[in-house]
N, C-alpha and C positions, 0 to 999 in steps of 0.2 A: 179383072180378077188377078190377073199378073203382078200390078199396083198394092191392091189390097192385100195381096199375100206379101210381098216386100217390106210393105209397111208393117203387117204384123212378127215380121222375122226381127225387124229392129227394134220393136217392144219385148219383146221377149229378151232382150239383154239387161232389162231393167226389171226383170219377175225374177225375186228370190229362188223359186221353185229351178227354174234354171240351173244355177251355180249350185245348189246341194246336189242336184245328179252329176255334175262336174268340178270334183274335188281342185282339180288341178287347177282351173279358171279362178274358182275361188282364189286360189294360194295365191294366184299370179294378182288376182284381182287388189287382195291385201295386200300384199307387196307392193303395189302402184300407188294406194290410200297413203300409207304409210312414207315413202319418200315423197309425196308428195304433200304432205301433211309436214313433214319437216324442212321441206325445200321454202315453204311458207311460211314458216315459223322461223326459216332462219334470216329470210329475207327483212319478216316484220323486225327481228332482235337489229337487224344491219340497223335499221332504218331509225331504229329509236337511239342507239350506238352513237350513229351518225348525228341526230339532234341532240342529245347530251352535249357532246364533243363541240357544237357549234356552241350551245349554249354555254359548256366551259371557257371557251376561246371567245365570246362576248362577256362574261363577266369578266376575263382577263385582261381583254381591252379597256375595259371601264377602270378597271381598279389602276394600272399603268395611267390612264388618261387623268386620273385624279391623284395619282401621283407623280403625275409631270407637273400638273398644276402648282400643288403642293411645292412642290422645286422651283417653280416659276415666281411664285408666293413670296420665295425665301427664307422657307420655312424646313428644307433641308431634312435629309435620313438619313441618322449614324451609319458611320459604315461599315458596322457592322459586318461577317459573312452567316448569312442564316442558309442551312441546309438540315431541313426536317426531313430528313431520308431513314431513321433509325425504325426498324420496326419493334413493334411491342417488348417490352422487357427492359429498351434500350432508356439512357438519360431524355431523348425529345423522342414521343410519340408521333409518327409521321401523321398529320393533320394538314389542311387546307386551311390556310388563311389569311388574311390581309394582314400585317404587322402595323399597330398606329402609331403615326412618324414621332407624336409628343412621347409616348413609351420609350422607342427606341435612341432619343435622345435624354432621357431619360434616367433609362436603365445604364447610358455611358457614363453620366455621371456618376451614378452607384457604383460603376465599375473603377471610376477616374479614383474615385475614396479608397477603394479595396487597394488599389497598388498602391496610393497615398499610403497608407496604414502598412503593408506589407513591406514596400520598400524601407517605411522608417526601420520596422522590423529587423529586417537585414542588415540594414546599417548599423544598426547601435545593439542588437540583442540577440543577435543570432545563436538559435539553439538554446536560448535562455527561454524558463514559460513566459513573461512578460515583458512588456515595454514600460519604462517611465521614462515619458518622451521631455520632461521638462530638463531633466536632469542627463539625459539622454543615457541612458543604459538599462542594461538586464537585470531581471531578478528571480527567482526560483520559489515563486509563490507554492509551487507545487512538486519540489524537491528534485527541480532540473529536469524534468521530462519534454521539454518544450513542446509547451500547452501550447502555445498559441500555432506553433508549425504543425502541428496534428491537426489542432483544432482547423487550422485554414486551409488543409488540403484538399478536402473536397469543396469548398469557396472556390479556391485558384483551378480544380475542375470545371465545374460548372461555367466558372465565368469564359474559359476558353483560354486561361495563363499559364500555355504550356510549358515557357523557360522557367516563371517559376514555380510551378507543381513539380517539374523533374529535378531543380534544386533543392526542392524542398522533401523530394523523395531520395534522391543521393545520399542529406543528413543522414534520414530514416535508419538508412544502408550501412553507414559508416559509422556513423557517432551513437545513437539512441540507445541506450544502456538504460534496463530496469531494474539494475544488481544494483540497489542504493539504500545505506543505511538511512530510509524517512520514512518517517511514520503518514502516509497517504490516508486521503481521504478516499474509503473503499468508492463512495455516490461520486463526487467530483472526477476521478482518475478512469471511473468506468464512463461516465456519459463523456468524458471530453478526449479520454485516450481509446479507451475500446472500441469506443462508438467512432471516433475519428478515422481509426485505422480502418473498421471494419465497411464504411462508408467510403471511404477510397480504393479497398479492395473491389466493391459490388460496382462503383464507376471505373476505374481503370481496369481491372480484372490482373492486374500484378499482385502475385502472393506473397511478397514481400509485408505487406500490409496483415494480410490473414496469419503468416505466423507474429509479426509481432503483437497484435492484437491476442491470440494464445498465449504468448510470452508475459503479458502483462494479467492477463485473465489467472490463469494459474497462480500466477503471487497474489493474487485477489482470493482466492480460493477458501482460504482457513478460514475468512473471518467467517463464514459460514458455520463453519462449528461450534454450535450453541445448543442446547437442551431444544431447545424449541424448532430451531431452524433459520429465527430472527438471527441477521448478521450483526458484527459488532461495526462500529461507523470506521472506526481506524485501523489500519494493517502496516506494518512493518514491510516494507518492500524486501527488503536483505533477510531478515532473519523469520518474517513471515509471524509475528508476533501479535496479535488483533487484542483492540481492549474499547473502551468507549469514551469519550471525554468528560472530563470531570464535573464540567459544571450540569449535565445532565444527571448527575445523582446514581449513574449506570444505568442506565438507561439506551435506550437506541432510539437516533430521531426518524418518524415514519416514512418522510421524504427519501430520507439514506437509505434505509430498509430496503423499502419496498417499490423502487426504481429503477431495477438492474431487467427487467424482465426482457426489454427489446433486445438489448445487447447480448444478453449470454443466452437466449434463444437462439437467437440469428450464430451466435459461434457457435452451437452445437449444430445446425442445422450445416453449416458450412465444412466443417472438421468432421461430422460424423461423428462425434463423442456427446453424448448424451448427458453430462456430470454438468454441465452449464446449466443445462435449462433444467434440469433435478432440481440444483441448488435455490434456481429463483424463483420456480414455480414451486417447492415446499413451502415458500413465503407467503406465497399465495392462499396455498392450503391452510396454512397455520390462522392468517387472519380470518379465511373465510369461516372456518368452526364457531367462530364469536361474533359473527359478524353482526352489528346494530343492526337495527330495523330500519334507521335514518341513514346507515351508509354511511357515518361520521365520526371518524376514528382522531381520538387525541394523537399530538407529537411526538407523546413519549411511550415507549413500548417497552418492558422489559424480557429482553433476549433468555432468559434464563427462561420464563417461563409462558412467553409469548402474549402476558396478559396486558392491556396498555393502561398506563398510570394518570393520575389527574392534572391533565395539563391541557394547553388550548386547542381547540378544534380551528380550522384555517385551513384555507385554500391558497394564502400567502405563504412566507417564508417556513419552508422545514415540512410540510405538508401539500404543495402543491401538485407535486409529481407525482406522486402515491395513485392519484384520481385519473391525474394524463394517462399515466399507465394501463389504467384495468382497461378506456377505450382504446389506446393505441396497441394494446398485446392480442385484442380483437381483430382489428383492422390487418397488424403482421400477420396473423396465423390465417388472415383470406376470410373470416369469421366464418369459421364451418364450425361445425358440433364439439368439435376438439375444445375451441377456446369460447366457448359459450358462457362458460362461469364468467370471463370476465366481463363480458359484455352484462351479465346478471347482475353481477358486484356493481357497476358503473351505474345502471340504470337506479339501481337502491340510493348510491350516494347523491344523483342526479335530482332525488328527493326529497334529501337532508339538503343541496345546495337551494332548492327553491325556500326553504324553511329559513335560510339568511339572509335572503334578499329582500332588501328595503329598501326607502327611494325619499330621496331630501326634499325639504323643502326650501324655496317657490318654485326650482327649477323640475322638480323629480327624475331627478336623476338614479337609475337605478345604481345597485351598491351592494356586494356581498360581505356581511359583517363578518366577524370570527364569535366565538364562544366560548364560556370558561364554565363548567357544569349547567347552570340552566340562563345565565348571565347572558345574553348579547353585547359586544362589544362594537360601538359605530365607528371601524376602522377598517382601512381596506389597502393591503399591501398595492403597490403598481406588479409585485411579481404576482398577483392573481389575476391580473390584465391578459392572461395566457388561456384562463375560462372562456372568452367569448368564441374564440378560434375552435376551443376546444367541446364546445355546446353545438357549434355551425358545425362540424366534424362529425358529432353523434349524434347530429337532428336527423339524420335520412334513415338511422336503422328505426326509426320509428315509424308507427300509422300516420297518416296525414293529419290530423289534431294534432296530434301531441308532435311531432315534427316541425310545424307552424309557430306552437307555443316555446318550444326552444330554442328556434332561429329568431325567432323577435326576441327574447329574451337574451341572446348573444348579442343580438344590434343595439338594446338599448345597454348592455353594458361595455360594449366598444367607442359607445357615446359618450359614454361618461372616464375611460381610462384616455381617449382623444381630449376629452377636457380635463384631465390630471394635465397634458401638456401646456395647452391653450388659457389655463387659466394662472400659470406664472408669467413674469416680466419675461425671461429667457426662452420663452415656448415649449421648456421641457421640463417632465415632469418629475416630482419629488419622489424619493423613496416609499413614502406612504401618506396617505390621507386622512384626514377625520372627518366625519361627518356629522351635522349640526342640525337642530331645529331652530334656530336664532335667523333665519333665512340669509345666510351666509352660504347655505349648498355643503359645500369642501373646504377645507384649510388644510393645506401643507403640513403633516407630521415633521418627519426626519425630511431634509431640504436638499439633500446630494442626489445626483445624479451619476452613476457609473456605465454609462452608452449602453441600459438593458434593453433588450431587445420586447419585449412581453406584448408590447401593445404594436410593432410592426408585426408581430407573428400574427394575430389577433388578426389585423386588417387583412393580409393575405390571404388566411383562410376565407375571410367572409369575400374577399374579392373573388377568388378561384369558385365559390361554391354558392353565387351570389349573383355576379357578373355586376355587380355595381361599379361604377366609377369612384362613386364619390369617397372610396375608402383608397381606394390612389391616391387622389388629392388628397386627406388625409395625412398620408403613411409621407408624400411628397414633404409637405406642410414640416411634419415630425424631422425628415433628412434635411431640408434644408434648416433648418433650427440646429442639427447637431454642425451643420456646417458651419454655420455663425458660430457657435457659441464653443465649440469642443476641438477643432482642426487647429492645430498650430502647425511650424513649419516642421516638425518632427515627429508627426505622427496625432493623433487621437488623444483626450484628455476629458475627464468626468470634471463634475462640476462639485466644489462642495458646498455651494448656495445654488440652488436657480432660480432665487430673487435677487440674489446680487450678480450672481455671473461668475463669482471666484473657480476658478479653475482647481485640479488638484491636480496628480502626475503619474496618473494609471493608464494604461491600453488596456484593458481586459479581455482577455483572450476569447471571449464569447459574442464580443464589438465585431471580429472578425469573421467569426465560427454561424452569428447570427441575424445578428441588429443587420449585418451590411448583405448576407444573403436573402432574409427574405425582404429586403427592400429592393434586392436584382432582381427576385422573382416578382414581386408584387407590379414590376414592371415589363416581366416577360410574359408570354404567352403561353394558356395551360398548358399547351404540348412540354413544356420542359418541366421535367422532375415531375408527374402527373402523379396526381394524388391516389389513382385508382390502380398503381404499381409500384408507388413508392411512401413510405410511411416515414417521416422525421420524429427519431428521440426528443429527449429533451435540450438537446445543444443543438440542437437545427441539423443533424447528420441524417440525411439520408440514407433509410435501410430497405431494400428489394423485399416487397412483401411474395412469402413463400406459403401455399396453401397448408394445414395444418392437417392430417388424415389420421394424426395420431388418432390414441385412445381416448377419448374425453378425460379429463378429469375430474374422479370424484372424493369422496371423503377419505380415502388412503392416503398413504404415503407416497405411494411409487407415480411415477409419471410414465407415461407412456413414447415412444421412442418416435420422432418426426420421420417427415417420409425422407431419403435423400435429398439433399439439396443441389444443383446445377445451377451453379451461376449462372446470369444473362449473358448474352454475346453484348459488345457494345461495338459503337464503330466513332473512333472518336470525330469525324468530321461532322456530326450532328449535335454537337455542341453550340453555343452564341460566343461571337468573340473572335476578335483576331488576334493570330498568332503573335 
C-alpha cells in the first residue's frame, strides 16, 4: 500500500488539476518551461552559427585554394586593394564575393587608359574643357569651364585616384569661375558641369562641389522663363541672357529641353530650395498636357507656346535624353507615387519605340528607325545605342511578359549597335547607320568616331542586370579597338574614317566622364556604384537616389516640396584602387 500511494503521489505532479489549486507551482512551473525552452533554442541557434561559420571558412578555403592555383597558373591578380566594408548608401555595397582574376586585370587596364588620358590632360590642357592631343593643347569648347576636370572627378573617385581627384579639386577651389561672357549650352553645361559637381559632392561628401554646382545652376536659371515653361537651349553665363539657335527657326531642341530633370532635382533636394526641381518638372507638366498616345514627341518644341513643331521623331541625336529621363527621374525619386507620371510618360513612349523597330535583312538585325510625320526613316544614330541599357533598366518595373519582351528586346539591339563596331575595318563604330533590304544589313552613314560611349553604357547595364559574360567580352572587344586605333602618345583621339583609321585631334570630355567609366565598371563587381542606390545622368555621373514623399504631381502648376535630403556617409577606403 505504501508503494502504491508513493507511486500515486508522483502522478499527481503530471494532473493539471494539481497546478490550478496551486497558483504559485504553476508560476514556478512556467518559469522552468520558459528558460528552458530558451536555453534550447539558444543552443540549437549556437549550433547552426557554428555550421554556417564552418561552412564560410570551407568556401574560403576553396576560393584561396583556386586562387593559389590561378597564381601558380600565371595567370596573376591585379593588385588591386578591395575593401567592401561600405554599408548601404555608400559608393561599394558591402557584398560577399569572389572577385574574377580576368576582370580585375582587366579593369587595370581600363584604369591604366583613364590616367593615360588624364595625365595627357594635365600636361597640355589643364583647366581648359578639352584636349587636342595632336597638336597637344587646350581649347574651351564650352567657354572655359573645364569640362573635362569636372567631367573626370567622380572617374578619378571611383577608380581610387586620390592625388589626382584632390588636384583636381584644389582647381575647383581656386581657379573655376562661372562669371563668363558665353553664351552656354543650358543641356550640355548642366549634364556635364552640374551633374559633375553634384556627383562628386554625393561621393566625396565635400561641399565645395554642392555650392559650385548652385553657382552654375542659378546662371542656368532664366532660360527657364518662357510662356510655356519650355527653356530656351542658350544662356549667357555673365549677363544671363537666354535665346535659341538660329538655325532651329526658334524653336527649342526636345533633348535640351527636357533633360535637366536628374540634376536640378537632386540640387533642390540637397540645398533645400525647391525653384530647381519647379523649374524642371514644369517641363514635364507642360509636355505631359499634350502628351501623344504613341509617347513620340518631335525635336523641335516651341518655348513660347510649348506646342512641338514638324520635325523628326528620334531616339538618336537631339531626342535621346528626353525618354532616359522620364525612366531615370523615376528610378531617382525611389519610384514612389510622387514620380509616377514619369514612369506613366516612359511606358507610353516605350510603345511608340516598339512602332520603330525593324530588323534587316538576311542577318535581322533589329534597328530603331527615326520618323518624319508618317514617313519611316531606316536610320539609326549609334547615339541611340543608349536604348538597350535603358529597356534592360525599365524591363523589371514591368509584369513578367512584358518585362521578358523588353529585355530580349534590349539584347537584340545591343547586338546589333556591337555589330555597328564589328562590322568596320577599325572595330569601331560610325556615327550613324543605314539600313537596307539589298541584303547588305547596315552601311555606315557619317564614318567618324569621337570615343562615344552609348554602346559601352548599353553593355553594362545588361551585364549588371543580366549577369552575362558575354557583354564583357563585348564592351572588352570595343576597349581594346579604342586602344588600337584612338591612344596616341598624348592622350585619346576620334577617328574621322573608321574605315580608313584617320585619326582627328579631339579628347572629348565625355571619353573620360564615360566610355572609360563604364568600361571600369563593366569590369568591376555590382557592389560598386550599385544600381539599386545609385542612378547615372546622362554623362555617366552618378546621383544618390533619394526616396520622393512629395505630393504627386498632377495637372497644375506647382510642384510639391521633396522630403529633406541627408547625404550618405561614405568612407573612402571602400573604393577599387590603389592610392
Amino acid at each position: 500500500m505504501g508503494r502504491s500511494r508513493s507511486s500515486g503521489n508522483r502522478w499527481r505532479y503530471i494532473n493539471p488539476s494539481y497546478y490550478l489549486k496551486r497558483p504559485m507551482r504553476l508560476a514556478l512551473l512556467f518559469i522552468v518551461f520558459v528558460f528552458g525552452t530558451f536555453f534550447f533554442w539558444d543552443r540549437q541557434t549556437l549550433v547552426r552559427d557554428h555550421q554556417e561559420e564552418i561552412s564560410k571558412l570551407h568556401e574560403e578555403v576553396i576560393r584561396l585554394q583556386n586562387l593559389l592555383e590561378e597564381l601558380k597558373d600565371g595567370r596573376g591578380i591585379s593588385g588591386e586593394k578591395m575593401n567592401f566594408s561600405r554599408s548601404g548608401g555608400d559608393v561599394v555595397k558591402k557584398k560577399d564575393f569572389a572577385d574574377d582574376p580576368i576582370d580585375a586585370q582587366r579593369r587595370e587596364k581600363v584604369k591604366d587608359a583613364m590616367l593615360h588620358a588624364w595625365s595627357s590632360y594635365e600636361k597640355y590642357a589643364w583647366g581648359h574643357d578639352e584636349l587636342q592631343p595632336q597638336t597637344k593643347k587646350g581649347v574651351d569648347s564650352f567657354g572655359g569651364l573645364g569640362a573635362t576636370l569636372i567631367d573626370s572627378l567622380d572617374t578619378l573617385y571611383i577608380m581610387g585616384l586620390d592625388e589626382q581627384f584632390q588636384r583636381a579639386r584644389e582647381w575647383v577651389a581656386s581657379s573655376l569661375d562661372f562669371n563668363k561672357n558665353y553664351d552656354a549650352s543650358v543641356f550640355e553645361t548642366t549634364i556635364r558641369v552640374v551633374g559633375g559637381l553634384l556627383s562628386a559632392y554625393d561621393l566625396s561628401g565635400d561641399k565645395l562641389f554642392l555650392d559650385k554646382a548652385k553657382d552654375i545652376a542659378d546662371r542656368l536659371l532664366p532660360a527657364w522663363n518662357t510662356p510655356s515653361g519650355i527653356p530656351y537651349n542658350i544662356i549667357n553665363l555673365s549677363h544671363g541672357n537666354p535665346h535659341n539657335l538660329g538655325w532651329t527657326g526658334g524653336n527649342s531642341i526636345l533633348a535640351d529641353s527636357a533633360s535637366e530633370q536628374l540634376e536640378f532635382i537632386a540640387l533642390s533636394q540637397r540645398t533645400g530650395d525647391s525653384k530647381y526641381q519647379q523649374k524642371v518638372e514644369n517641363v514635364i507638366l507642360e509636355l505631359n498636357r499634350t502628351f501623344p498616345d504613341d509617347g513620340l514627341l518631335p525635336i523641335h518644341i516651341n518655348p513660347e507656346r510649348g506646342t512641338t513643331s514638324y520635325s523628326t521623331i528620334t531616339f538618336g541625336a537631339m531626342g535621346d535624353s528626353f525618354y532616359e529621363y522620364l525612366l531615370k527621374a523615376w528610378i531617382q525619386g525611389n519610384k514612389t507615387a510622387a514620380v509616377g507620371h514619369y514612369r506613366k510618360m516612359w511606358e507610353t513612349s516605350m510603345k511608340g519605340l516598339l512602332s520603330l523597330v525593324r530588323r534587316t535583312t538576311p542577318s535581322s538585325f533589329a534597328y530603331i528607325g527615326e520618323k518624319i510625320g508618317s514617313s519611316l526613316n531606316d536610320k539609326m544614330d549609334e547615339l541611340a545605342c543608349f536604348a538597350p541599357g535603358m529597356l534592360a533598366l525599365g524591363s523589371s518595373g514591368y509584369g513578367p511578359d512584358e518585362s521578358q519582351k523588353f529585355l530580349s528586346l534590349a539584347e537584340e539591339l545591343a547586338w546589333t549597335c556591337y555589330n555597328f563596331y564589328q562590322s568596320t575595318p577599325t572595330k569601331l563604330a560610325g556615327e550613324n547607320y543605314f539600313f537596307n533590304d539589298d541584303g547588305q544589313d547596315m552601311t555606315v552613314g557619317t564614318s567618324w568616331n569621337i570615343l562615344r560611349p552609348e554602346t559601352v553604357e548599353s553593355l553594362f547595364y545588361l551585364w549588371r542586370l543580366t549577369g552575362n559574360k558575354t557583354y564583357q567580352e563585348w564592351g572588352w572587344n570595343i576597349f581594346q579597338a579604342f586602344e588600337k586605333n584612338s591612344r596616341i602618345e598624348s592622350g585619346y583621339v576620334g577617328l574621322k574614317d573608321v574605315n580608313t583609321g584617320v585619326q582627328d585631334d579631339m579628347m572629348q570630355s565625355f571619353f573620360l566622364a564615360e566610355t572609360l567609366k563604364y568600361l571600369y565598371l563593366l569590369f568591376s563587381p555590382s557592389s560598386l556604384i550599385p544600381l539599386d542606390e545609385w542612378v547615372f545622368n546622362t554623362e555617366a555621373h552618378p546621383i544618390k537616389i533619394v526616396s520622393r514623399n512629395d505630393r504627386a504631381v498632377s495637372s497644375g502648376r506647382s510642384v510639391g516640396q521633396t522630403k529633406s535630403y541627408r547625404r550618405p556617409r561614405t568612407r573612402r577606403e571602400g573604393r577599387f584602387g590603389n592610392k
